[in-house]
N, C-alpha and C positions, 0 to 999 in steps of 0.2 A: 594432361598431367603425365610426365615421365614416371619409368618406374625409379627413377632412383629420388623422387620425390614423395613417390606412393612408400616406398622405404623409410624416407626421412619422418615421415608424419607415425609411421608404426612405430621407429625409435624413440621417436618424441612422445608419444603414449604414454609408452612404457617406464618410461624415465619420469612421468610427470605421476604416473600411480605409485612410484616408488614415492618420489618427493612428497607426496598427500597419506600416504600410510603416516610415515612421520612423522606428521605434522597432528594427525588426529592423534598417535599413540603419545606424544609431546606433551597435546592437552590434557590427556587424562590423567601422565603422572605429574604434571605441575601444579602442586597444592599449594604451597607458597610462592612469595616473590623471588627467593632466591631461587627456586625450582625453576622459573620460569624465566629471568636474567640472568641466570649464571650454572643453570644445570643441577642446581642442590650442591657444589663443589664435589659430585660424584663424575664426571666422566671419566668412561675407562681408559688405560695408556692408549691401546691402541687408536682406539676414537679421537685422542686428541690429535697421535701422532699425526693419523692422516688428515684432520679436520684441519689442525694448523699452517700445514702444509697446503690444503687446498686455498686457505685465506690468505695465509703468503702471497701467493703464487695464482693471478687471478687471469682474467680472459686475454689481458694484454699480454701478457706472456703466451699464450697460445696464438692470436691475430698480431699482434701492433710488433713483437718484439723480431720474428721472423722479416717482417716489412721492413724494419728500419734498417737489419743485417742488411738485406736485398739493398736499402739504400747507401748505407751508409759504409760498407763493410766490415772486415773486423776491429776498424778503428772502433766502430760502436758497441760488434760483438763482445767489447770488455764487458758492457754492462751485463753478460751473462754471469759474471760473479756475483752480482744480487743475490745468487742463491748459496752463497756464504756471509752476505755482510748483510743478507736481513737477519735471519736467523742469530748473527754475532749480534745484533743488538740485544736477543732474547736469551743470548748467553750470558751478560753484562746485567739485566735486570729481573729476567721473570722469574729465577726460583726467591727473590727477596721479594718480590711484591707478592708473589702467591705466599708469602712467609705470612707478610704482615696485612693482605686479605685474611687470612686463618684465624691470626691472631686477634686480630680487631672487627672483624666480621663484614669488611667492606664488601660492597657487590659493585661499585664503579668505583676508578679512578679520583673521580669528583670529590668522593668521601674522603676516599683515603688521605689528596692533596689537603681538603679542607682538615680536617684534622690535625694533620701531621704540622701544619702551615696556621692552621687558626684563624682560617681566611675561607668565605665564602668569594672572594673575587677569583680566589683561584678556583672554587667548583666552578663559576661561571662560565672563565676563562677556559677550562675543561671542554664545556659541553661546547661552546662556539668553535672551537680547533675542533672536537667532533662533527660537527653540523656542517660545517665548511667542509672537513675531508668527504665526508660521506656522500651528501647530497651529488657533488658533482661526480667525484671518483663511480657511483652509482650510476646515474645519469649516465655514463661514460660506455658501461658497461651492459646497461641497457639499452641504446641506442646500436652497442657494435653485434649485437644480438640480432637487433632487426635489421640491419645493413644486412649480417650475414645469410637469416634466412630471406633477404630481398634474394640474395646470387643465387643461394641453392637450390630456389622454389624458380627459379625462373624468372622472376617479376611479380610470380601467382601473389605472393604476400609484399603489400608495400611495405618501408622501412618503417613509416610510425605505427601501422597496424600492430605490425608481427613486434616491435617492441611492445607496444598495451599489451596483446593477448597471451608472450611472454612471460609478461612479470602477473600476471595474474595468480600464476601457481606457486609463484615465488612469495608473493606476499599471502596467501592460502598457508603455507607450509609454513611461513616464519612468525606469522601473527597467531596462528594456533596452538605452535610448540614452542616457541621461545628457542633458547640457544642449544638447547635438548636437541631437539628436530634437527636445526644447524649444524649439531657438528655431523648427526649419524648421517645426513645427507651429504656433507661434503667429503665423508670419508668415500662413497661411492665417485664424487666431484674428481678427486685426488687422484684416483687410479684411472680415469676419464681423462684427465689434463695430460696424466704420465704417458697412459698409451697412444693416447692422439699425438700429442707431436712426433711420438717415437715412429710411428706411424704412417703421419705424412711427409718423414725425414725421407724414412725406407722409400717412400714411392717417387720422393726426389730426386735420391741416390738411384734407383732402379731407372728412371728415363734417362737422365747424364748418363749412365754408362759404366757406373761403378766408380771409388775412388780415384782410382788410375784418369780416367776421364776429368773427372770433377779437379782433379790436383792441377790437370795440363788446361783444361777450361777458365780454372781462376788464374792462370799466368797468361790467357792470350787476354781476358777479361783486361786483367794487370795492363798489360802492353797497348793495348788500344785507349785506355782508360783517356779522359783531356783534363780531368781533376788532380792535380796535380799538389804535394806536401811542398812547405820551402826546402825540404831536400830532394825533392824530385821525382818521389817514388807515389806510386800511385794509391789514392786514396781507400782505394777499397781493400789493400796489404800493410798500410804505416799509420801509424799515429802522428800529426802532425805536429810534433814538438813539447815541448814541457808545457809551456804556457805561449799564448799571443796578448799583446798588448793591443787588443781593440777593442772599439768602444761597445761592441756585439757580438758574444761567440759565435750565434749562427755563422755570420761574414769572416770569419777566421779563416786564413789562406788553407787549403787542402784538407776542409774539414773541422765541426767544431770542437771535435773529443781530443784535444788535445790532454797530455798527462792529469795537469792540474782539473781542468772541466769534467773527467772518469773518476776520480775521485771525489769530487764535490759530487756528481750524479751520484754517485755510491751513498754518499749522505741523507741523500733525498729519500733512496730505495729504504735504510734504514730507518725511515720513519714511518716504513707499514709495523712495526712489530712496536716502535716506541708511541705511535699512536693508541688515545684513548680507548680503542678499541679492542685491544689486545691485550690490556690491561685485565678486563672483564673477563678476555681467555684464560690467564691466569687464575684470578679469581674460581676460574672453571674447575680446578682441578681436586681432584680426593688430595694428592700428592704432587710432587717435583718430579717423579718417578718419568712421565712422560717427554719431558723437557728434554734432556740430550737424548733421546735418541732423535728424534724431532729434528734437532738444529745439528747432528752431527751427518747420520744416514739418511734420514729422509729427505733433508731439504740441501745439503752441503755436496754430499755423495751424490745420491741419486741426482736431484732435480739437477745440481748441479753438470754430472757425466750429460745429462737429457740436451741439458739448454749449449752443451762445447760442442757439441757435435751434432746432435739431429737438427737445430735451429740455424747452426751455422750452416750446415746442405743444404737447409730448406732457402735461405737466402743467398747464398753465393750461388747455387745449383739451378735457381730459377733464371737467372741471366743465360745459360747454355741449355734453355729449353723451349724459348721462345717469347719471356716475357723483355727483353732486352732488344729495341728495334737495331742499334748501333751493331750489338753482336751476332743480329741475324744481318743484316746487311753485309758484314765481313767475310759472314761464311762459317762465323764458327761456336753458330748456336744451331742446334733442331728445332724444326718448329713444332713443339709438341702441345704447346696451351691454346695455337691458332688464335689470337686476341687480335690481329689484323693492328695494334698498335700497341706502342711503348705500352708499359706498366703503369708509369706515371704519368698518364695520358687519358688513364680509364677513371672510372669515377671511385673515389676511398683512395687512387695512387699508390700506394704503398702498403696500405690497409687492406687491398684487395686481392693481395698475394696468397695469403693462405687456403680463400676459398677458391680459386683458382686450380690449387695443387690438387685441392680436393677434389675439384672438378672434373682431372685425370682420369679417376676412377669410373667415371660417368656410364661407358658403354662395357668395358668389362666385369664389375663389379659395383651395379649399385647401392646392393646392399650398406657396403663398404659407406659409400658417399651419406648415404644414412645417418649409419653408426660415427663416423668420424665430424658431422653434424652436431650433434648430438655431442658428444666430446666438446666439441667448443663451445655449446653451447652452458653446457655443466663447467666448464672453465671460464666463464664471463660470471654464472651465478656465484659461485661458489664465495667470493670477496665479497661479492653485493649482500648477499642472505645475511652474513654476519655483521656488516655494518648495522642492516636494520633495525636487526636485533639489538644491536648493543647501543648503539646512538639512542632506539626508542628506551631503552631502560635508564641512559642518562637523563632522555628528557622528565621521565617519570619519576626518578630517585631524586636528583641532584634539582629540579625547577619544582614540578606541583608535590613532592613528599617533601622538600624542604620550607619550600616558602609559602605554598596553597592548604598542603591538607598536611600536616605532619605526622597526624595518627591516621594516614590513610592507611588500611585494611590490606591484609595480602589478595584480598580478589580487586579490589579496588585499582591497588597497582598493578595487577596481570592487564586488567583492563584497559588503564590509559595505554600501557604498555604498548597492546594490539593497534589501540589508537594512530599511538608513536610513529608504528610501524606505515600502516596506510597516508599519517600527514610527510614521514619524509618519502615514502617511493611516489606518492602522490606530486614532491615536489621535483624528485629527481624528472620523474615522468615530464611534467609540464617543462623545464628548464629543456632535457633532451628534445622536446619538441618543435616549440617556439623558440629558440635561442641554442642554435647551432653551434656559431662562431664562440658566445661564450662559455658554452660547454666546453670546446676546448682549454680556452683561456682558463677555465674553474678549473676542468681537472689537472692543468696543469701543477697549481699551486698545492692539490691535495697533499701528494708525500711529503713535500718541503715543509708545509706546515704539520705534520705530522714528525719529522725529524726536532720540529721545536721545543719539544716534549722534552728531550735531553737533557736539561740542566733541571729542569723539574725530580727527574726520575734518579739524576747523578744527589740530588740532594738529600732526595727520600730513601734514598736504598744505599749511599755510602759515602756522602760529604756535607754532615751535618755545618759548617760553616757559610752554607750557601743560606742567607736569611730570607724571609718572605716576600721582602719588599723588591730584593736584588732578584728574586725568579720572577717574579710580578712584571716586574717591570722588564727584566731580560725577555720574557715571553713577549710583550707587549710590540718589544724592540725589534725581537725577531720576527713576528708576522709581518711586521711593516715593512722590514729590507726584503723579506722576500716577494711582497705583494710588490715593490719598487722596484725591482730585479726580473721581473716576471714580466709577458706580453703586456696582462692585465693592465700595469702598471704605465705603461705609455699609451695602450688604448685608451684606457678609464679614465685616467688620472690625471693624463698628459703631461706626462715626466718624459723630458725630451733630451736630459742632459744625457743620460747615458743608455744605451738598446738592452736587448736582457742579455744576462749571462755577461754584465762587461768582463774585459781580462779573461773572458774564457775559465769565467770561475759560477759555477749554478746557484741558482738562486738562492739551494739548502744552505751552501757555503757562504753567501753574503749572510743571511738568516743568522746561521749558526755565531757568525765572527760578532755580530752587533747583540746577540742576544747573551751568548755566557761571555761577554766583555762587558756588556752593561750590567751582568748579573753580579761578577766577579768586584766589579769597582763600587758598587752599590751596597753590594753584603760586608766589603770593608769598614766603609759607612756605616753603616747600621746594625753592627753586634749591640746584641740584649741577650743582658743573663739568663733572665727568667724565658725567654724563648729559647736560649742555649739547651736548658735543665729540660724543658719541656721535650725537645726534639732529642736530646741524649737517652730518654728511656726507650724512644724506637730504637736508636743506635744501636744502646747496650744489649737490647732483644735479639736484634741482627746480629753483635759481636756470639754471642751466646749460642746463638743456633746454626751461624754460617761463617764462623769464622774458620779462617784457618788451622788445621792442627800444628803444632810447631816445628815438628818435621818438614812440614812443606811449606813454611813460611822464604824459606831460601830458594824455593824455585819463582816467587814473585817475579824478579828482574828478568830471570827466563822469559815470563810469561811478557812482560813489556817488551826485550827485547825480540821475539817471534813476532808479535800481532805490528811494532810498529815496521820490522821489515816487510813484512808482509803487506799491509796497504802501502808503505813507500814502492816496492819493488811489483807487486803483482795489480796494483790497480791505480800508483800514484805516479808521480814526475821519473821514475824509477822504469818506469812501463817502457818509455822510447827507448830502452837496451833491445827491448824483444824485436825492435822494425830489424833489426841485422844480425842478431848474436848464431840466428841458425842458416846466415847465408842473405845475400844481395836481393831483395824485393823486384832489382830490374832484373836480375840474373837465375832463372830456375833451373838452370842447369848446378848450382850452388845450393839448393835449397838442401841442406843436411838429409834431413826426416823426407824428401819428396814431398813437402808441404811447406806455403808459406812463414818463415820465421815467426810471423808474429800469430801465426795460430800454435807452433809448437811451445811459445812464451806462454799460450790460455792455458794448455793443457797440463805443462809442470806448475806455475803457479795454482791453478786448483788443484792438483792434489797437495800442495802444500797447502793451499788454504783448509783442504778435509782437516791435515794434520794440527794446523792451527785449533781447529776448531774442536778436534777431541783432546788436544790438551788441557786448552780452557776449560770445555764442557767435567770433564772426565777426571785429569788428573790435577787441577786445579779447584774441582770439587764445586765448579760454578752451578753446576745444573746436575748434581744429582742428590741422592735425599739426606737433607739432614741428619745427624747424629741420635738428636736430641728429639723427644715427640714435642711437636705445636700445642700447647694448652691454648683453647679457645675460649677469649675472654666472653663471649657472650654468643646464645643460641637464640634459634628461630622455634619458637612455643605457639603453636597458632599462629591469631594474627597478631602475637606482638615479639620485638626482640628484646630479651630480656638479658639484663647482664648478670653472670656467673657470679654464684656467693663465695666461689673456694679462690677466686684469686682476685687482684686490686687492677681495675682499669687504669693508667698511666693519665 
């Protein structure tokens, strides 16, 4: 056993006695069901801030997002803006559903749609876009776990072992504390995820050579490149055009991110925050008080400065250090990872990049290779924990407290709860296990159908003309295009007319067009008064609490016109300005900044994005605290919820 293994198993300890304090101090102050699903709506700002932030922002973003840079270049490095346009999703909905959690006392999603809608097909529909996201997205996350401690341990621990013995503490800590545990762990998670890639950027940047290196390494990268856009320039510095008309994005000439495909991906990433999952986060809160800062500095600012720059070294930088056969061949890589072959040649390909970097560190600093273990490993759990959690409380609220036991007891539902928790890690387990290839294919689909939420959440929180039957059915709509859109979809199903991503448009994007178009043509159809009346006393609650003051009713158009230049220009058909606006991609003698155009295109559009996003959050008053205090129509007495005598339930 190496010492920098004898290191990793002592960081791993220590991280796993923090994880299990939490989870025991979780159960003891969880007395009720809300306690124990949603925190008692006490978590403090700061706890959300970072808890949110670690759920955001999960393992793939530490392992898988660096590899694909490596792969794909900054055509793909766009998708680093996810960490503006998840967080905008929660600028657009979460201080009005923590509104109308408060006010109506929901603890899931399920409730609130059923209610709101007068429809148990939509809690159903809830929990199944839950159970779908989670399981696999899980699976995903526990599988890149054990992959990882397979590289660092040497082989000592195989992949399916070190995944089981993994998630063991994870479901310890999340079945005994509930979402309690959850967040005060992930806040540890969050500073874990930030420092590690920052971290193994540095040690990227430090063997390249320094900027200066790494700027002249990505231009002879450029120049050798044989991947080539239909304008010429190489795939790892241009975005291959606005849109391609074929019948597979993948097979799109110079790459599949083309303009239209970065923005539809965007869609997809916005369906971690629009996910029933996140819902429940809300629900979490004392207050909205945590929400912008959340979505402005922690996830926008920060993660976002993290993921433009240390993720982009850590993949462009690994090509000029020896994971690139073609560019050690030429002469103008160092061999400093020794892998005796390509990248894409070892086993994970792409996926096995980060632990690689880490690798570096091996003989000078094992410590190091430990600790930054450890990091990734707390960045894989960190999205997993909280699905458990909140998926097990859907299955227990919205299936056996609705239709099984109705007056089930608040221990009763901690219980199934715990249940919950061990039937889905149990299935993520088994799926990761046995069924590799589909694990991909599942998790693929997870965000996309999490972005499907959308017309759901546009109707509950600000467009009461969207009627039940039109979201019913738009949802319906939309999982089906995107399960048709998606591998799954030609594997399974043997839908051969078109590959995924046709038109170089994602799946979220076919999802999204078939679902609020069926929603929109349906609800014209189907106005009813008395469900008008019914859904207008949430409205009027939301006009009352979150509307705008009149002074600011005039910066509205403002705010439309910022957010929609903003995804046209910094992450939509608007993006292909950036392949040339700071100098010729074949020419880095032209390169303005000494840096590829289209990485100086990431760096001004994210900070426009920050700006965007504290507009909205801040001066548009989306996400901070209401005016008015929230009267709580009804409290948790024991074990029963009893409704409030001083005011009339809707």
């Amino acid at each position: 056993m190496t010492t920098a293994t004898i290191w990793l198993f002592i960081f791993v300890l220590a991280y796993w006695v923090y994880c299990i304090y939490w989870g025991v101090k979780g159960a003891r102050t969880a007395k009720t069901a809300s306690d124990y699903f949603i925190a008692g709506r006490k978590i403090p700002v700061w706890v959300f801030v970072l808890a949110a932030t670690a759920t955001s922002f999960s393992g793939w973003t530490f392992i898988g997002h660096p590899g694909l840079v490596y792969r794909d270049g900054f055509q793909y490095a766009y998708a680093s803006f996810y960490a503006i346009t998840i967080p905008f999703t929660g600028v657009i909905f979460l201080k009005r559903q923590w509104m109308l959690g408060k006010r109506f006392g929901y603890v899931t999603p399920g409730e609130m749609y059923a209610d709101y809608f007068r429809s148990d097909l939509m809690r159903i529909l809830t929990v199944i876009v839950a159970l779908v996201y989670s399981v696999p997205y899980l699976g995903v996350q526990l599988r890149a776990s054990g992959f990882l401690f397979n590289v660092l341990t040497d082989g000592l621990l195989g992949v399916e072992v070190g995944m089981w013995l993994l998630s063991i503490v994870v479901v310890i800590y999340v079945a005994s504390g509930g979402l309690r545990a959850v967040a005060y762990v992930d806040t540890m998670q969050a500073i874990l995820l930030a420092l590690g890639i920052i971290a193994i950027g540095l040690i990227t940047l430090n063997a390249v050579g320094g900027m200066g290196a790494l700027s002249e390494g990505i231009a002879k990268l450029a120049e050798i490149d044989q991947k080539r856009t239909p304008d010429g320039y190489s795939h790892y510095i241009a975005i291959p055009g606005v849109i391609q008309f074929v019948k597979s994005g993948p097979k799109a000439a110079g790459g599949a991110w083309t303009g239209i495909m970065i923005l539809t991906y965007m869609f997809a990433l916005m369906g971690i925050q629009s996910a029933p999952a996140f819902s429940m986060w809300s629900f979490s809160n004392k207050n909205p008080r945590p929400f912008a800062p959340q979505q402005v500095w922690a996830s926008s600012f920060g993660i976002g400065f993290i993921l433009i720059f240390f993720t982009a070294i850590q993949g462009l930088g690994a090509h000029l250090i020896g994971a690139d056969a073609a560019m050690l061949k030429a002469g103008y890589a160092k061999d400093i990872l020794h892998l005796g072959k390509d990248l894409m040649e070892m086993p994970g390909k792409q996926g096995y990049l980060v632990p690689v970097l880490i690798h570096i560190m091996s003989d000078t600093a094992p410590w190091l290779v430990g600790l930054l273990a450890v990091c990734a490993l707390a960045a894989m759990q960190s999205t997993g924990s909280a699905y458990m959690s909140t998926a097990a409380g859907m299955l227990t609220r919205d299936l056996y407290k609705r239709f099984i036991n109705p007056g089930a007891s608040h221990k009763t539902q901690k219980l199934f709860g715990r249940i919950g928790v061990l039937v889905i890690t149990g299935l993520a387990l088994v799926v990761a296990t046995t069924s590799k290839d589909a694990l991909v294919l599942l998790g693929g689909l997870a965000v996309a159908y999490g972005f499907q939420m959308w017309p759901a959440l546009i109707a509950t929180c600000w467009w009461p003309w969207l009627t039940r039957q039109g979201v019913t059915l738009g949802l319906i709509a939309g999982l089906i295009a995107v399960t048709c859109t998606e591998t799954i979809g030609q594997k399974w199903l043997g839908i051969t007319a078109w590959g995924r991503w046709p038109l170089t448009i994602h799946s979220a994007g076919w999802g999204i067009i078939f679902n609020l178009g069926t929603a929109i043509i349906v609800s014209f159809l189907t106005q009813n008064k008395d469900d008008m009346a019914h859904k207008m006393k949430f409205h009027e609650f939301l006009k009352e609490h979150a509307g705008l003051r009149p002074e600011k009713k005039k910066l509205v158009p403002v705010a439309w016109i910022i957010t929609i230049t903003w995804f046209f220009f910094g992450i939509g058909p608007g993006a292909v300005i950036g392949n040339t606006i700071f100098g010729n991609p074949n020419d880095p003698s032209t390169w303005v900044f000494g840096i590829p155009s289209i990485w100086a295109w990431h760096l001004i559009w994210w900070a426009l994005g920050v700006f965007m996003m504290w507009f909205l959050a801040y001066k548009m008053e989306m996400s901070t605290m209401p005016e008015k205090e929230i009267v709580a129509l009804v409290e948790d007495i024991g074990d029963l919820k009893v409704a409030r005598l001083d005011v009339e339930k809707p």
